[in-house]
MDAnalysis code that builds the backbone (N, CA, C; Angstrom):
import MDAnalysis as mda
import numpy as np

u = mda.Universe.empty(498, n_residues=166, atom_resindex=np.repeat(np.arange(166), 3), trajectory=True)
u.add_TopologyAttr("name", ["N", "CA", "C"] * 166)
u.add_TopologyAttr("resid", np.arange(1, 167))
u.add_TopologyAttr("resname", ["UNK", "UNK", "UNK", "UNK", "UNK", "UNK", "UNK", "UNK", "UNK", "UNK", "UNK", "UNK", "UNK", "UNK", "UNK", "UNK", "UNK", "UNK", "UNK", "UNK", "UNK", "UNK", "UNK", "UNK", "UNK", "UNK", "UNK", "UNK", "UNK", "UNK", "UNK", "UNK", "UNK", "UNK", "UNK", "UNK", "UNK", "UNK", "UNK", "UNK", "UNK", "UNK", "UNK", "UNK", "UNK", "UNK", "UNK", "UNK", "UNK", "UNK", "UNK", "UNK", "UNK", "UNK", "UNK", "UNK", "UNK", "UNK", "UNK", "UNK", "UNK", "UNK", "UNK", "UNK", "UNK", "UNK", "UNK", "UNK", "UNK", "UNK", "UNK", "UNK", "UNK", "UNK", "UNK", "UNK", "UNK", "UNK", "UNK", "UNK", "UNK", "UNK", "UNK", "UNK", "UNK", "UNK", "UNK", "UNK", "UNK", "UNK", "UNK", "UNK", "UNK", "UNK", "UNK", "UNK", "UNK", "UNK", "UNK", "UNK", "UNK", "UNK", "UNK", "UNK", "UNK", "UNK", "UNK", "UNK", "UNK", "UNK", "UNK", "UNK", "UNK", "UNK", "UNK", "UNK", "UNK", "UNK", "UNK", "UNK", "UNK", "UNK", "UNK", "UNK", "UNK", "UNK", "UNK", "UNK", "UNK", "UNK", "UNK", "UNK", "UNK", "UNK", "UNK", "UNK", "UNK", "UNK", "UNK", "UNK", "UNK", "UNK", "UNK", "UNK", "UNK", "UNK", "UNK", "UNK", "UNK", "UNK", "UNK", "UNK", "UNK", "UNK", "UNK", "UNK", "UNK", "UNK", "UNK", "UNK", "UNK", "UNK", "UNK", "UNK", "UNK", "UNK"])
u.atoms.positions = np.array([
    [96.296, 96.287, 10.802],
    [95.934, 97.387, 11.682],
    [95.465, 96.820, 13.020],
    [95.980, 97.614, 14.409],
    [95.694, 97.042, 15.428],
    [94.175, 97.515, 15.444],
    [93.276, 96.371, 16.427],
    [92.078, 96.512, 16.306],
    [91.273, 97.874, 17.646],
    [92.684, 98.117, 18.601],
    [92.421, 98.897, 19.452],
    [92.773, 100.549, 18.490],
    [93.665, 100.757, 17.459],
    [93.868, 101.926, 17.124],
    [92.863, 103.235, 17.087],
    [91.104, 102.489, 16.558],
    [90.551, 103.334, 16.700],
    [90.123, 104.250, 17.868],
    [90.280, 103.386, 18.889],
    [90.512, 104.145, 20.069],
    [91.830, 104.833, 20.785],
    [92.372, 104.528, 20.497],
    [93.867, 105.146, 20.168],
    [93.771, 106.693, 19.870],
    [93.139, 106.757, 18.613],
    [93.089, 107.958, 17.680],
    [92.216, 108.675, 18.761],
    [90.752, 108.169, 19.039],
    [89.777, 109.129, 19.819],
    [90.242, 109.682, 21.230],
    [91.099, 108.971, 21.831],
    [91.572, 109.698, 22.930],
    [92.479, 110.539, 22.695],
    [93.183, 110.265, 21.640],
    [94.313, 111.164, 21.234],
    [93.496, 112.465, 20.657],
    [92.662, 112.559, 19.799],
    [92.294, 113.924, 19.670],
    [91.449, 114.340, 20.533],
    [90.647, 113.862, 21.526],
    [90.103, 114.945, 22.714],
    [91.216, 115.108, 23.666],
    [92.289, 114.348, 23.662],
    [93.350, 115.137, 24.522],
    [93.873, 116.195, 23.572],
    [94.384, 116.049, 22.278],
    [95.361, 117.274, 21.903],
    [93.816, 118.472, 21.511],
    [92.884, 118.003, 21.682],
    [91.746, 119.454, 21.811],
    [91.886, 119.875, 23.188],
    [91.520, 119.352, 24.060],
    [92.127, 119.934, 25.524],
    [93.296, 120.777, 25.755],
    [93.967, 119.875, 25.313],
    [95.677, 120.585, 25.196],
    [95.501, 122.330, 24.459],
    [95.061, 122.200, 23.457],
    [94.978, 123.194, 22.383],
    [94.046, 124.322, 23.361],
    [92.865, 124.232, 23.606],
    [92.119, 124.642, 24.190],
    [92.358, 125.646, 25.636],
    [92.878, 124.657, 26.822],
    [94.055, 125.185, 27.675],
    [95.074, 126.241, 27.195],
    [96.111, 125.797, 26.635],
    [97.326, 126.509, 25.591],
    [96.793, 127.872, 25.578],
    [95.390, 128.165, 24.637],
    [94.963, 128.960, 23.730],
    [94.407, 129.672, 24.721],
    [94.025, 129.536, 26.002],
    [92.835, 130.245, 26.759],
    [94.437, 130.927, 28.440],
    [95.149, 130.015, 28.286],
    [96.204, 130.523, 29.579],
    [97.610, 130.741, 28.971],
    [97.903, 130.766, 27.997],
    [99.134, 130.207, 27.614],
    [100.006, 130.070, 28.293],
    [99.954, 128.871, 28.833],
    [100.897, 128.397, 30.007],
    [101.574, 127.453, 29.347],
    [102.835, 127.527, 29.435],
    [103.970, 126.718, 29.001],
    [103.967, 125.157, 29.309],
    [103.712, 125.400, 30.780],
    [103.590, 124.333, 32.016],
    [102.304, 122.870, 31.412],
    [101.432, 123.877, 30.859],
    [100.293, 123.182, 30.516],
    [100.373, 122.231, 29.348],
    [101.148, 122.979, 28.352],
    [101.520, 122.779, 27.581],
    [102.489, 121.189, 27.118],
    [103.363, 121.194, 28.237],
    [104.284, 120.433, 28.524],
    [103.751, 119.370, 29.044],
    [103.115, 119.310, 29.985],
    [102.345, 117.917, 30.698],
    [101.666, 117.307, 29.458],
    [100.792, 118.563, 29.295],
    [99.865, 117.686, 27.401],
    [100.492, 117.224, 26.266],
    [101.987, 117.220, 26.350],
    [102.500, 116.640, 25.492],
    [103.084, 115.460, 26.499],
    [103.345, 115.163, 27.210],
    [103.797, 114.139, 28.253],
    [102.654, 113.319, 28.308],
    [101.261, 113.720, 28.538],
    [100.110, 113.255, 28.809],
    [99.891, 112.190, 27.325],
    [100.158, 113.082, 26.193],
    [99.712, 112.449, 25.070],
    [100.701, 111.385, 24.721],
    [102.152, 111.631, 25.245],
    [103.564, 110.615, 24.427],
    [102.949, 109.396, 25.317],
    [102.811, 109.547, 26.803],
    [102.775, 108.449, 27.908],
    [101.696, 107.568, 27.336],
    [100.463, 108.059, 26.366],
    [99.249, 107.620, 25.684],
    [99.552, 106.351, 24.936],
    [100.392, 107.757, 23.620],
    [101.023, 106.864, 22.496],
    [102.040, 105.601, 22.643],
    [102.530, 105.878, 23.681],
    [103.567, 104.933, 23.564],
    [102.789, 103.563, 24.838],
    [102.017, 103.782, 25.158],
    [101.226, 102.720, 25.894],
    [101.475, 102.550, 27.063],
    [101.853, 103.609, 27.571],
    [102.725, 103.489, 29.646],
    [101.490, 103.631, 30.324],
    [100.780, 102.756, 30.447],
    [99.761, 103.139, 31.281],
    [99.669, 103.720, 32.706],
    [100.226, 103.097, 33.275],
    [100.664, 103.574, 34.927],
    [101.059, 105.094, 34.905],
    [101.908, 105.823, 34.216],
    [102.465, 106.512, 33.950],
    [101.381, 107.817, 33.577],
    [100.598, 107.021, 32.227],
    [99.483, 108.138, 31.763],
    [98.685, 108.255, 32.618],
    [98.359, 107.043, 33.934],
    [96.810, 107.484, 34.985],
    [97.701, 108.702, 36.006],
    [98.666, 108.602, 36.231],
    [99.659, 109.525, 36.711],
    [99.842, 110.855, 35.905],
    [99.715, 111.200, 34.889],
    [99.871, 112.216, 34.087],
    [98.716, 113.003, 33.525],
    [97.748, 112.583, 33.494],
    [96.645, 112.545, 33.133],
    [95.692, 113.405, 34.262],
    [95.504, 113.265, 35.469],
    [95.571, 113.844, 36.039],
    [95.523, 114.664, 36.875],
    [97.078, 114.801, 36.319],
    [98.233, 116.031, 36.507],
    [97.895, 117.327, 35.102],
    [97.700, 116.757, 34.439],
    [97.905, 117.711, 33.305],
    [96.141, 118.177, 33.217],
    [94.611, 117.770, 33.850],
    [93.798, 118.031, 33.552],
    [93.713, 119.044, 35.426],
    [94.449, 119.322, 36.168],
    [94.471, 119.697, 37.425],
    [94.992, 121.190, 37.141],
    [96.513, 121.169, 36.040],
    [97.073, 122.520, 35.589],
    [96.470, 122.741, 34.811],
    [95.649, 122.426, 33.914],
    [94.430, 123.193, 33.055],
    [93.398, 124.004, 33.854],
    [92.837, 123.045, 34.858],
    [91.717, 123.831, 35.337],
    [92.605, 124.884, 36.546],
    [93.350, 125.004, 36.858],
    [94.186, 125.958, 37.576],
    [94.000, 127.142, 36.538],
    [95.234, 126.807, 35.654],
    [95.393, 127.996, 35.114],
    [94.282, 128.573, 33.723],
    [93.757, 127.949, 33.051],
    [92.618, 128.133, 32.514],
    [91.092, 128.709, 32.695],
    [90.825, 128.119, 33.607],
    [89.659, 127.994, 34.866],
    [89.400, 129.467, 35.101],
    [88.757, 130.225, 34.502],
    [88.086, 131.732, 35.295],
    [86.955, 131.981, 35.873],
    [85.895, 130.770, 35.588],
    [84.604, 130.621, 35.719],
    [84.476, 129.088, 35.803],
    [82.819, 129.257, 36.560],
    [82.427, 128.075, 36.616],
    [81.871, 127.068, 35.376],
    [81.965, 127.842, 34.099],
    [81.425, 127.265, 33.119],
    [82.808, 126.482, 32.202],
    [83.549, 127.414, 32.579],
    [85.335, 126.889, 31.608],
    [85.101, 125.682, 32.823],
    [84.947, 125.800, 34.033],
    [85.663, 124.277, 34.742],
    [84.707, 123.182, 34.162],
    [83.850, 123.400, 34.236],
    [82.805, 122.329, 33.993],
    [82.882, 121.722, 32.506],
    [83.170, 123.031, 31.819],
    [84.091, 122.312, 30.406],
    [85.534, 121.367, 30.640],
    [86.164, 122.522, 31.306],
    [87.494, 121.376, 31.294],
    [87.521, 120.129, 32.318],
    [86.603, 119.864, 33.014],
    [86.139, 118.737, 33.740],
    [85.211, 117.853, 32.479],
    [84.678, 118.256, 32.140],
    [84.036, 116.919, 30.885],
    [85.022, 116.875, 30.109],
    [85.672, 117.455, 29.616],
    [86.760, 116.995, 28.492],
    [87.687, 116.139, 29.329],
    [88.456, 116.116, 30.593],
    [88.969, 115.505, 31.591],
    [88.795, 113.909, 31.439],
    [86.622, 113.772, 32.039],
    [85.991, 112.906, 32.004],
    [85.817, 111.612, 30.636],
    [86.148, 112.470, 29.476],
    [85.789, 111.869, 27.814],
    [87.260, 111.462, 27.747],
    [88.420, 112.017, 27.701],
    [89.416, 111.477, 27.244],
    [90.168, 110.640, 28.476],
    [89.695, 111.021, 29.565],
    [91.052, 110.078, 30.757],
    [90.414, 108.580, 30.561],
    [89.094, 108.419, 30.777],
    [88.836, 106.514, 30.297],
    [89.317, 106.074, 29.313],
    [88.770, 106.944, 28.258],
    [89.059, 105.995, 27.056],
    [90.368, 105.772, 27.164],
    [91.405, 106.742, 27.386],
    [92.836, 106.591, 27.173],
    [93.257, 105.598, 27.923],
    [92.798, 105.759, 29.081],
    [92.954, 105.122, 30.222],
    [93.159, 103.573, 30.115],
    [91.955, 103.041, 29.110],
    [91.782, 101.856, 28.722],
    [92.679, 101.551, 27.478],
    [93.008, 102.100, 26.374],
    [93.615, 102.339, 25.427],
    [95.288, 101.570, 26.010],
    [95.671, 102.971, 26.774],
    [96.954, 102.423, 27.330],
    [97.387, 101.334, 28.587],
    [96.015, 100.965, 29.045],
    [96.468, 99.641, 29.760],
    [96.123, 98.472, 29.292],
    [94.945, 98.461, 28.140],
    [94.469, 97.278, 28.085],
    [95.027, 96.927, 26.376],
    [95.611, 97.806, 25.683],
    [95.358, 97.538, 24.490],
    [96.893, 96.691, 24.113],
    [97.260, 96.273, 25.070],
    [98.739, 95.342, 24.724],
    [98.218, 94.211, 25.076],
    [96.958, 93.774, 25.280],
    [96.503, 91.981, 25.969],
    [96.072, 91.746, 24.425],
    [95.947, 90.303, 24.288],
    [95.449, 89.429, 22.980],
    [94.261, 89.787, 23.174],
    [93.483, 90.732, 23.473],
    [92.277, 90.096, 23.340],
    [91.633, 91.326, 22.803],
    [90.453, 91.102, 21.496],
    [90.740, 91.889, 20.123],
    [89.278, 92.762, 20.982],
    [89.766, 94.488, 20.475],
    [88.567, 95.457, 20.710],
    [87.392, 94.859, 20.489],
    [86.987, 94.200, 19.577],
    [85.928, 94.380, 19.645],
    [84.939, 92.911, 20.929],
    [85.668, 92.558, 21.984],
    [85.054, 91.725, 22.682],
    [85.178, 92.803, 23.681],
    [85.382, 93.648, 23.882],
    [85.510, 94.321, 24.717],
    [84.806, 95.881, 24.462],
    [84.201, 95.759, 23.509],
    [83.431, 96.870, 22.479],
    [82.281, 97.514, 24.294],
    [81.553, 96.645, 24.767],
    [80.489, 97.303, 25.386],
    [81.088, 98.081, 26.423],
    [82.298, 97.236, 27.181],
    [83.172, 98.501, 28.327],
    [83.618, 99.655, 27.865],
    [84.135, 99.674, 26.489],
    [84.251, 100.995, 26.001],
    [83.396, 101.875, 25.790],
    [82.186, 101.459, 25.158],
    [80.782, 101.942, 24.748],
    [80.340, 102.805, 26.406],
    [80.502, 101.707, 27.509],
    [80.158, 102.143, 28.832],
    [81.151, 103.215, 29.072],
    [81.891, 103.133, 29.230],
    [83.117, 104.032, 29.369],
    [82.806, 105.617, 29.057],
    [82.747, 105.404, 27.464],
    [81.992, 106.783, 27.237],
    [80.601, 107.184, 27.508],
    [80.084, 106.121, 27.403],
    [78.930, 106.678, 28.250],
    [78.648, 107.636, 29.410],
    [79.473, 106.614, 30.532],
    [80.086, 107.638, 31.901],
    [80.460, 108.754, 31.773],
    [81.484, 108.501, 30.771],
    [82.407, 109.493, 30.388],
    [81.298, 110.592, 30.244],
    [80.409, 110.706, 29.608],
    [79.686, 111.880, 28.872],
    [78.333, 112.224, 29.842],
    [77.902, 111.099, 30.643],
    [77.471, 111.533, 31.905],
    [77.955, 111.953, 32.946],
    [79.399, 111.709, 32.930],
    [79.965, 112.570, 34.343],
    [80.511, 113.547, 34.063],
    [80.847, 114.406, 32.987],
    [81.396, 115.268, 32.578],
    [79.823, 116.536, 32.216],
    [78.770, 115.827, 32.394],
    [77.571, 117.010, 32.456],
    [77.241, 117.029, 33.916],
    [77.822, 116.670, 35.278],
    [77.252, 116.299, 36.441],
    [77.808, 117.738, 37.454],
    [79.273, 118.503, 36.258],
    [79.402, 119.832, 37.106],
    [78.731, 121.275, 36.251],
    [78.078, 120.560, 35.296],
    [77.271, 121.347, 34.371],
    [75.817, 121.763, 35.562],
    [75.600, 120.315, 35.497],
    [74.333, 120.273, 36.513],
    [74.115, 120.731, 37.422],
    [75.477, 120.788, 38.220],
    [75.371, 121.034, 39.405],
    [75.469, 122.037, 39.870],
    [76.096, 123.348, 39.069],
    [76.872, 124.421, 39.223],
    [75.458, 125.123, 40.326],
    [74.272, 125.863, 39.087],
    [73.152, 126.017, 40.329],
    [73.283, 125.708, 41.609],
    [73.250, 124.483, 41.717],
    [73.084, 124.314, 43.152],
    [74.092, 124.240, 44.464],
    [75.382, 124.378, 43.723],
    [76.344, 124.589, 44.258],
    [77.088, 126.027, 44.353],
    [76.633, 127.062, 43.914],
    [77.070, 128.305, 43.657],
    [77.657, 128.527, 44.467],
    [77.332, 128.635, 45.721],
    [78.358, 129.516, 47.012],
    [79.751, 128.637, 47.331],
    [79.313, 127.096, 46.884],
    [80.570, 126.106, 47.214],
    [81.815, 126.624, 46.753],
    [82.795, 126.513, 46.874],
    [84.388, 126.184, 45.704],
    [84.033, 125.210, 45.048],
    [84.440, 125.955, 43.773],
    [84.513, 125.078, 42.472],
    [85.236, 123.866, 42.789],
    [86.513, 123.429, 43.433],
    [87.045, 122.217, 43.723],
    [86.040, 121.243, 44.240],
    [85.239, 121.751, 45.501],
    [84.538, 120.620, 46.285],
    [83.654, 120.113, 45.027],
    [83.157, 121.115, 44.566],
    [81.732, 120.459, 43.074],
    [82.787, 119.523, 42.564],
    [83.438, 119.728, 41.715],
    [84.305, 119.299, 40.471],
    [84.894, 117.799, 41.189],
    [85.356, 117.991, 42.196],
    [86.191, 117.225, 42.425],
    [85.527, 115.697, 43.067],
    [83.914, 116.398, 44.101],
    [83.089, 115.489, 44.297],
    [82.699, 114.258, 43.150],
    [81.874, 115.168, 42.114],
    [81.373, 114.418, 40.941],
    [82.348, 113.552, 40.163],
    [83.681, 113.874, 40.032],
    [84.408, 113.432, 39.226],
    [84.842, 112.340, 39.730],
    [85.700, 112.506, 41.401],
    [85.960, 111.405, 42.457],
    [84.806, 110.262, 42.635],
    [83.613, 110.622, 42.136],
    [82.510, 109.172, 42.208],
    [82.729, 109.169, 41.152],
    [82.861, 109.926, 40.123],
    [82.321, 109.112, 38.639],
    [83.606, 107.630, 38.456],
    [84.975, 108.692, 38.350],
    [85.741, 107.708, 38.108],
    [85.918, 106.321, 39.362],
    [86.026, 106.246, 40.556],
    [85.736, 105.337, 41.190],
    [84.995, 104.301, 40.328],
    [83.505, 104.832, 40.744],
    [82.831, 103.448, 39.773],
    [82.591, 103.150, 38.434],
    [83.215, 103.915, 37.458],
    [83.535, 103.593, 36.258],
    [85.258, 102.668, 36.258],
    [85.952, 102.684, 36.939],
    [87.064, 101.894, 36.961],
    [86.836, 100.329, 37.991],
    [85.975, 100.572, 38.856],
    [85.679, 99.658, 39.467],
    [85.055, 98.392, 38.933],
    [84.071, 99.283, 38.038],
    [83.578, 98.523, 37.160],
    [83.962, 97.492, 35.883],
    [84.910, 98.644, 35.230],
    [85.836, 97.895, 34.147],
    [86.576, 97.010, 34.893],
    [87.266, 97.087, 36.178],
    [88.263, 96.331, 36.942],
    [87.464, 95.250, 37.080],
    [85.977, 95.224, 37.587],
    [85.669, 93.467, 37.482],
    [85.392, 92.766, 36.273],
    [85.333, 93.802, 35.283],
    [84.195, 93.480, 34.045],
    [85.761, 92.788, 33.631],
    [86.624, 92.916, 32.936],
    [87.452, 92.339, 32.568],
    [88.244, 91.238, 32.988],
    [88.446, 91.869, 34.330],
    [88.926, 90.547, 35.413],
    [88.318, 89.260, 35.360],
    [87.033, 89.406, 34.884],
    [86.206, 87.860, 34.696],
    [86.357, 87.680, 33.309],
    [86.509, 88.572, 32.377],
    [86.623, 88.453, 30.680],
    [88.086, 87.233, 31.159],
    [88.853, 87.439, 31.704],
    [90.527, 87.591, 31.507],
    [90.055, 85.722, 32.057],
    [89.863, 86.057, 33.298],
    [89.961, 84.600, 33.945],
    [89.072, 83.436, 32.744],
    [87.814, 84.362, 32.248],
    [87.139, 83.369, 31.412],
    [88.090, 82.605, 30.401],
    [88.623, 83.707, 29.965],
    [89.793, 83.349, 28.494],
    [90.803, 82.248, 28.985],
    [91.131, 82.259, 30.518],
    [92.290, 81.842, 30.949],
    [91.641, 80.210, 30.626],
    [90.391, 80.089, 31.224],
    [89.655, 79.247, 31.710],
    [89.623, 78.273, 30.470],
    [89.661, 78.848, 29.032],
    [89.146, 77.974, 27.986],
    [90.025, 77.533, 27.272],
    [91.456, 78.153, 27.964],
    [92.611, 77.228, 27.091],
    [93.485, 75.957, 27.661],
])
């Protein structure tokens, strides 16, 4: 068993709950279709492809789903929980180098993940008169920045270290 699968599985079911969720609340075809694109691009490990799809498919959710400020702020944390992990899943999980040395970026990951996905919860109050885009899109545009920035050095020195000791 690959040692990344378990993360595999966890992004895969908060995306096909998203998916389901969306579907069930707009039934939009459209939505529908990306979340299965979103999830194959996952499974099959295209990473480039899934940060590209990913999204795309959490942008036509909150479009057509989205009636309130409380559905966005939901479908913005669910966004937040499954685009890292996957994120990492499908770019990193084809290198030799076994989950669990890499256990705390993931651990961080969701962490973020579950702090930036309460940050349009938080914010809604104080943003009331704003558009929902500027909130949503603010919080999310910093979260992911420095949650990828971060993994981007954190590994980059894992990688060179490894390079370093053979």
């Amino acid at each position: 068993m690959d040692s990344w699968l378990p993360l595999g599985l966890l992004s895969s079911a908060l995306l096909i709950a998203s998916m389901i969720y969306s579907f069930l609340k707009s039934n939009s075809m459209a939505v529908i279709m990306l979340g299965i694109l979103c999830l194959a691009f996952l499974l099959f490990k295209w990473g480039r492809a899934y940060d590209l799809v990913a999204p795309t498919f959490w942008i036509a959710s909150l479009l057509t789903t989205a009636s309130n400020l409380n559905e966005a702020a939901f479908l913005t944390m669910s966004f937040v929980l499954y685009y890292p992990v996957g994120r990492i899943y499908a770019n990193f999980s084809k290198s030799p180098s076994k989950l669990d040395a890499t256990f705390r970026h993931i651990f961080l990951a969701l962490f973020m993940g579950i702090g930036g996905g309460m940050i349009p919860t938080i914010l809604i109050p104080v943003f009331r008169g704003f558009p929902i885009t500027i909130e949503i899109s603010l919080s999310l545009t910093i979260l992911i920045i420095l949650l990828f920035e971060f993994l981007r050095r954190s590994l980059g020195k894992e990688r060179r270290a490894e390079q370093n000791t053979y």
